[in-house]
MDTraj code that builds the backbone (N, CA, C; nanometers):
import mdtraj as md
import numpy as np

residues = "UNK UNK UNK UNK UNK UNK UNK UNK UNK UNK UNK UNK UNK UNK UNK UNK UNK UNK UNK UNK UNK UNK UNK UNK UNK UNK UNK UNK UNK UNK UNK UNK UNK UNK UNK UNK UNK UNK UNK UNK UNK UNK UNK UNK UNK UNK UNK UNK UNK UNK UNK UNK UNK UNK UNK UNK UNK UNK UNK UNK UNK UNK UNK UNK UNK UNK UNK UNK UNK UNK UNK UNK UNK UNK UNK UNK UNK UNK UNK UNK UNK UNK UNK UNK UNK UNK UNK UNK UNK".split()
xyz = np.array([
    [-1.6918, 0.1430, 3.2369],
    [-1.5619, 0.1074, 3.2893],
    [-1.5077, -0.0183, 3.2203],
    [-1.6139, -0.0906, 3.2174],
    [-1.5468, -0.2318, 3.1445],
    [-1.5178, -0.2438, 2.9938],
    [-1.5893, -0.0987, 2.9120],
    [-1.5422, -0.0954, 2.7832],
    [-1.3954, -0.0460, 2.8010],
    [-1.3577, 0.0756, 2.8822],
    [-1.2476, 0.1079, 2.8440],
    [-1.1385, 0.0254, 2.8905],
    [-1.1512, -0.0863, 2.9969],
    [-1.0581, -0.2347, 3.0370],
    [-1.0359, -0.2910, 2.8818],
    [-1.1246, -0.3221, 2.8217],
    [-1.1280, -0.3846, 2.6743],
    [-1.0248, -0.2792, 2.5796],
    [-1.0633, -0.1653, 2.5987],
    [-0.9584, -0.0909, 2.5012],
    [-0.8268, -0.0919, 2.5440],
    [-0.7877, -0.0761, 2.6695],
    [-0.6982, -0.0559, 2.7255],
    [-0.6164, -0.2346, 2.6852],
    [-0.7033, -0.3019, 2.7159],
    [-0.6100, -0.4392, 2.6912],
    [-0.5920, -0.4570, 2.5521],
    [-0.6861, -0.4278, 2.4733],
    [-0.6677, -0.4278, 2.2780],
    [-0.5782, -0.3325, 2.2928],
    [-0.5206, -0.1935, 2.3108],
    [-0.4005, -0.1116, 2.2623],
    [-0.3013, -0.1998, 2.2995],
    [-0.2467, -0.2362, 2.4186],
    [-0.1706, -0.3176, 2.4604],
    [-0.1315, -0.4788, 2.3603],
    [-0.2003, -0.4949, 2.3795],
    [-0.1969, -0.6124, 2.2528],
    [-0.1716, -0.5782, 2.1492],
    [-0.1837, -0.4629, 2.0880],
    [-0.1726, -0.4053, 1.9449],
    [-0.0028, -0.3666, 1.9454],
    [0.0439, -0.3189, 2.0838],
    [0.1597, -0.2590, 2.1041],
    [0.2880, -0.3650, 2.0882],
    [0.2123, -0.4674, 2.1692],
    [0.3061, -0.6150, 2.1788],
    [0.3614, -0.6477, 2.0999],
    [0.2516, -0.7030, 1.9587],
    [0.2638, -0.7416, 1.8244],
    [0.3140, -0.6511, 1.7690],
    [0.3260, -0.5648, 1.7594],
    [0.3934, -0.4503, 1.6714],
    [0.5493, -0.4818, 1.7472],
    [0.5807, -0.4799, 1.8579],
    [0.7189, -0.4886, 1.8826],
    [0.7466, -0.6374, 1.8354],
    [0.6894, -0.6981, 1.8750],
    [0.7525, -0.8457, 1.8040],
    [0.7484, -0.8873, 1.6822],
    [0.6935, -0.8246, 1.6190],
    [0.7179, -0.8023, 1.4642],
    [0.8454, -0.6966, 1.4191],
    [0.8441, -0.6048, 1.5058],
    [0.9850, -0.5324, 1.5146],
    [1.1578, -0.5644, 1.5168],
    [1.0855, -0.6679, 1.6107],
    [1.2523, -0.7477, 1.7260],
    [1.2453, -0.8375, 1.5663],
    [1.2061, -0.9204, 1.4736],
    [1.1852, -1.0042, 1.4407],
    [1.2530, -0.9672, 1.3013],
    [1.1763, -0.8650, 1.2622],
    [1.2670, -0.7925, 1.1508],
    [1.4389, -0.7683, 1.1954],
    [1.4110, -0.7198, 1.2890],
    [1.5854, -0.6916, 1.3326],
    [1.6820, -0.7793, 1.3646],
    [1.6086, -0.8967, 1.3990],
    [1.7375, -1.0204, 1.4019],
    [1.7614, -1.0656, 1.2359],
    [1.6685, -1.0408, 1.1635],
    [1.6870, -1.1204, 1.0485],
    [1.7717, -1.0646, 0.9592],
    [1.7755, -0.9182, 0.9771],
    [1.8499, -0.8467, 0.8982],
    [2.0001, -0.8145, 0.9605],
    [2.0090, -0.8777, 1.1015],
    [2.1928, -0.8793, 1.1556],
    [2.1998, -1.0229, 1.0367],
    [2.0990, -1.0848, 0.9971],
    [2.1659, -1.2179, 0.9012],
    [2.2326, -1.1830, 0.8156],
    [2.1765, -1.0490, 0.7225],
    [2.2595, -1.1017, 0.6085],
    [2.3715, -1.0286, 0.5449],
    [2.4425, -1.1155, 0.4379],
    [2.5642, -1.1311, 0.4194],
    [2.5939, -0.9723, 0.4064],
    [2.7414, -0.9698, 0.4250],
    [2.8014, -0.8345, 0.4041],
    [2.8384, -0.8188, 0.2072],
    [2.7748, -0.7605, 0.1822],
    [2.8269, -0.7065, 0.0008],
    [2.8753, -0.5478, 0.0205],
    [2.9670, -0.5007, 0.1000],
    [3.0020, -0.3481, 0.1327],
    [3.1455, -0.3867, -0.0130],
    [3.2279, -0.4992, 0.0385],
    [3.3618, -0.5053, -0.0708],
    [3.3838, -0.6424, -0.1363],
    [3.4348, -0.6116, -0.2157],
    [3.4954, -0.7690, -0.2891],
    [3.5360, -0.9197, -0.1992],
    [3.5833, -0.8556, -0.1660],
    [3.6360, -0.9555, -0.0448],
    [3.5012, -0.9923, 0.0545],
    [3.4097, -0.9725, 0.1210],
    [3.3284, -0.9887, 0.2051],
    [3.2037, -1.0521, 0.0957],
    [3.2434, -0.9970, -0.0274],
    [3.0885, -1.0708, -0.0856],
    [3.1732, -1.2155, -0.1366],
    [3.2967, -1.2395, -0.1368],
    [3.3380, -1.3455, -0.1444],
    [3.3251, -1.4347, -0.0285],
    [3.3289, -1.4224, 0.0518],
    [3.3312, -1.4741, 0.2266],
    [3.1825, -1.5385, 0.2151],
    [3.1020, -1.4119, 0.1788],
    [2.9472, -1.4540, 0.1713],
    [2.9074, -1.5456, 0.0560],
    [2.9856, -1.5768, -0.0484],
    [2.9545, -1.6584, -0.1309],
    [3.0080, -1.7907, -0.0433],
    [3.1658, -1.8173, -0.0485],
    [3.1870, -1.9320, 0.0024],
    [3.0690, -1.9633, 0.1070],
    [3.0788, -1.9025, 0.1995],
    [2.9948, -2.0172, 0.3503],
    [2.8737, -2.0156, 0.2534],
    [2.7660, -1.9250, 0.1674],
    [2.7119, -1.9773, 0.1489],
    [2.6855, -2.0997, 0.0482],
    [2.7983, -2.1196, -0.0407],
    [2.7958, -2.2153, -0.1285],
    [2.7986, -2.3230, -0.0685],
    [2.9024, -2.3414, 0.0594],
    [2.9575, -2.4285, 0.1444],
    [2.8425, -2.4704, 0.2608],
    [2.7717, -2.3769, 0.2434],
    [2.6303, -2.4464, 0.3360],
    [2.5456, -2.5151, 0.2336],
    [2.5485, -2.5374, 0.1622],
    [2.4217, -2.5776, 0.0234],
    [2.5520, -2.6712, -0.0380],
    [2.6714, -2.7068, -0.0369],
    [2.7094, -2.7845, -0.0926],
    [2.7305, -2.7928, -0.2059],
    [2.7429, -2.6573, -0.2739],
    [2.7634, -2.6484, -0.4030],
    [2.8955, -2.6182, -0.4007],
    [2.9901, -2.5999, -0.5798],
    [3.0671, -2.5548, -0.6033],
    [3.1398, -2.4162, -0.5605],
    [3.2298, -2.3542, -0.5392],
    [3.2808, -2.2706, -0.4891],
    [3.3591, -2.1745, -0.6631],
    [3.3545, -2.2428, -0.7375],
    [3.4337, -2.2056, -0.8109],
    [3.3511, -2.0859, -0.8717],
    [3.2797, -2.0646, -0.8399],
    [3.1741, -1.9228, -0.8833],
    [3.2001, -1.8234, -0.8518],
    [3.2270, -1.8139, -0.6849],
    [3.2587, -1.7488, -0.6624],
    [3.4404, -1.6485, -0.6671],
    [3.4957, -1.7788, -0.7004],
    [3.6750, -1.7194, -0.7356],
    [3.5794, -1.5920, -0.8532],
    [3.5420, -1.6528, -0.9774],
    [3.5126, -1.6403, -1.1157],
    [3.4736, -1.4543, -1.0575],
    [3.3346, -1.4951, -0.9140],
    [3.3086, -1.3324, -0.9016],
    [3.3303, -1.2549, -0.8693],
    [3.4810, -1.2894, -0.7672],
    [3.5666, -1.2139, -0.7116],
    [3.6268, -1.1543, -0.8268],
    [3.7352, -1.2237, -0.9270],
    [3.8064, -1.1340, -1.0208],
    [3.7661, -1.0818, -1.0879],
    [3.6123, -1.0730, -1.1153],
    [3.5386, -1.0269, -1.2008],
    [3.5099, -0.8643, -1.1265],
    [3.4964, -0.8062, -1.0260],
    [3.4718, -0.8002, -0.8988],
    [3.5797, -0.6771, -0.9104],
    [3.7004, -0.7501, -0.8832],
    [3.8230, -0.7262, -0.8332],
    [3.8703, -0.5895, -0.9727],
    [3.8255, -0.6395, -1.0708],
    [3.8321, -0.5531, -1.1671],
    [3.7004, -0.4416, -1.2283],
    [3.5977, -0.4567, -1.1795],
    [3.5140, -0.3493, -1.2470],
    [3.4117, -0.3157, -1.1190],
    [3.4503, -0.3464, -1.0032],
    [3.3456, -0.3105, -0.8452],
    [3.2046, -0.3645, -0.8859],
    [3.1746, -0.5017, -0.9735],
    [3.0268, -0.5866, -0.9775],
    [3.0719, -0.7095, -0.9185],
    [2.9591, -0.7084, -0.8737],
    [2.9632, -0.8538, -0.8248],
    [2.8273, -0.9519, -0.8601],
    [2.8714, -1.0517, -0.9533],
    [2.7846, -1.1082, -1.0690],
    [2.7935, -1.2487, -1.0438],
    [2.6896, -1.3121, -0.9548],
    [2.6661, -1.4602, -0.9389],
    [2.5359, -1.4956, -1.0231],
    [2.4928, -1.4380, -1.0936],
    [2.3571, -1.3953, -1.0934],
    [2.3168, -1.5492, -1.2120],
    [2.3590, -1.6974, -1.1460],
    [2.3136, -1.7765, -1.2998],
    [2.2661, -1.8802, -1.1955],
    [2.1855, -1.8854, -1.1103],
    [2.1081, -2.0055, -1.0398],
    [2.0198, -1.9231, -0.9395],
    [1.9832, -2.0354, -0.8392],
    [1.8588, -1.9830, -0.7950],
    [1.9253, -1.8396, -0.6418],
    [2.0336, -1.8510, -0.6482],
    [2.0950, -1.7901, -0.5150],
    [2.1883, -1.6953, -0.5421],
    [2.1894, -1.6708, -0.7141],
    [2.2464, -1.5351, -0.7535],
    [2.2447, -1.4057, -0.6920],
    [2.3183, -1.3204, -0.7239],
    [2.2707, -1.1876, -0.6724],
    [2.3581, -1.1055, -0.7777],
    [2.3564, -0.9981, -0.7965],
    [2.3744, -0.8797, -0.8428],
    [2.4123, -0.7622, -0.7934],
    [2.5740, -0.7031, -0.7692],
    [2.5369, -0.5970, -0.6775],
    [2.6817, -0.5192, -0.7764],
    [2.6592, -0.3507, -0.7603],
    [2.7024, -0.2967, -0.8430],
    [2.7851, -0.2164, -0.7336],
    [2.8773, -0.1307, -0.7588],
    [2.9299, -0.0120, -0.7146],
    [3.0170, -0.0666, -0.5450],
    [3.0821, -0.2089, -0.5789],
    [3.1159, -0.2646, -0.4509],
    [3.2717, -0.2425, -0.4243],
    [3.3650, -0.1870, -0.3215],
    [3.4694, -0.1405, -0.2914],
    [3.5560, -0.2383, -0.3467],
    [3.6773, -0.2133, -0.3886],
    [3.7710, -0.3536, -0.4271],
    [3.8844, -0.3649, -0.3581],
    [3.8509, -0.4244, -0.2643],
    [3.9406, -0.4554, -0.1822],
    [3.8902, -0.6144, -0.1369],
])
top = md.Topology()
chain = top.add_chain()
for i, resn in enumerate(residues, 1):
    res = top.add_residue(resn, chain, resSeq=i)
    for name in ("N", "CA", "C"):
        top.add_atom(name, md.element.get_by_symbol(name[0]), res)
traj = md.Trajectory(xyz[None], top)
């Protein structure tokens, strides 16, 4: 009887951690930025340039860049990104 108390409390515990590793993934990923269109990966550049205190002017540069061929090309420091096939609007 007292082995299967032990199993019964190890599945349970196994179940826990698995959801809170779950919930944990899922808040992190409502974080991040929207890259669906031109415009939103611009939004996501400013606040994030504007949280780090950097220049903004990167992002104008990746909007029109952007605005004309659906890439979106920050891709020259440590917080670049790369994203292809993005709506232009």
């Amino acid at each position: 009887m007292q082995q299967i108390s032990r199993a019964v409390v190890l599945v349970a515990a196994l179940i826990a951690m698995t959801d809170l590793a779950t919930a944990r993934d899922a808040r992190s990923g409502a974080r991040q930025p929207d890259f669906s269109t031109c415009s939103s990966a611009r939004h996501a550049c400013v606040v994030g340039t504007a949280r780090r205190g950097h220049s903004q002017g990167g992002c104008e540069r990746a909007y029109r860049t952007c605005m004309a061929s659906g890439t979106w090309d920050t891709y020259d420091g440590m917080y670049g990104r790369r994203v292809s096939g993005l709506a232009r609007r």
